[in-house]
N, C-alpha and C positions, 0 to 999 in steps of 0.2 A: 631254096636249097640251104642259105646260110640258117633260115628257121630250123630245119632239119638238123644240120649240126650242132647249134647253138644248147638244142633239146634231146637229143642222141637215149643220156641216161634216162630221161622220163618216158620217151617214147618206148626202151627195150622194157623200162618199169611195168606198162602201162602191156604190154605185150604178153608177158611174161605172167601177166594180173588175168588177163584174157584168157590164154592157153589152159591157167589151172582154174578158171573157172569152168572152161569147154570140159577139163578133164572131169572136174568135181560133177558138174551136173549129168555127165554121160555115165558116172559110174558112181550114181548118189547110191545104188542100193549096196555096193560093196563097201562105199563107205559106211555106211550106215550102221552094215553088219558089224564090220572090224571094228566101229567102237563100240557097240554091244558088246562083244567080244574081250573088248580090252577092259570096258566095267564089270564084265562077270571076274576076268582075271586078275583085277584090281582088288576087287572083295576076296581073293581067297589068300593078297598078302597079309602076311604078319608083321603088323608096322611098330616101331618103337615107341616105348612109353617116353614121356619127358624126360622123368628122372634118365633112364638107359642113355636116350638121346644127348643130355647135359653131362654124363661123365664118356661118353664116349668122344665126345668132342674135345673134353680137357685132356684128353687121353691123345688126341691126334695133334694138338696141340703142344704138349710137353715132348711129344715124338718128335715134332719138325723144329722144336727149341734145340733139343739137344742135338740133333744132328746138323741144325745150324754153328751148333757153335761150334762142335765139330769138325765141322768142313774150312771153316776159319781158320780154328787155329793149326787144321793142314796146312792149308793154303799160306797161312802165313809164315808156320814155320819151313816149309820149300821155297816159299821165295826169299827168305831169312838164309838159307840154304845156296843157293843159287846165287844168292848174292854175293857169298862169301867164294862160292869156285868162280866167280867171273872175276872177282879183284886179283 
């Protein structure tokens, strides 16, 4: 019994590893298909070039700088604020 406890997390591990293996191999041609399916629907994305990819990132970047700082100097000037009605 103490084994059994000691082991609890590996055993549910080990369990849990079983159950989707039972599910995988009972229902290998569905899976099968649905990634077939998800590589034909992969091929018909339109992916980003680098260049796109590398300014849209400094893009998303200078967006969360600026509303960073933003949010600071809210932040700071209400509790700058609040400081001053509690005295």
């Amino acid at each position: 019994m103490d084994y059994i406890l000691q082991n609890i997390g590996k055993i549910i591990f080990a369990l849990t590893g079983l159950g989707l293996l039972f599910v995988g191999v009972k229902n290998y041609t569905k899976i099968k298909a649905f990634l077939l399916e998800v590589k034909v629907e992969l091929s018909k994305v339109s992916w980003s070039t680098r260049h796109e990819l590398i300014g849209a990132t400094g893009v998303v970047i200078t967006i969360t700088l600026i509303l960073a700082v933003y949010v600071g100097a809210v932040d700071f000037s209400l509790s700058r604020f609040l400081a001053l009605l509690i005295k």
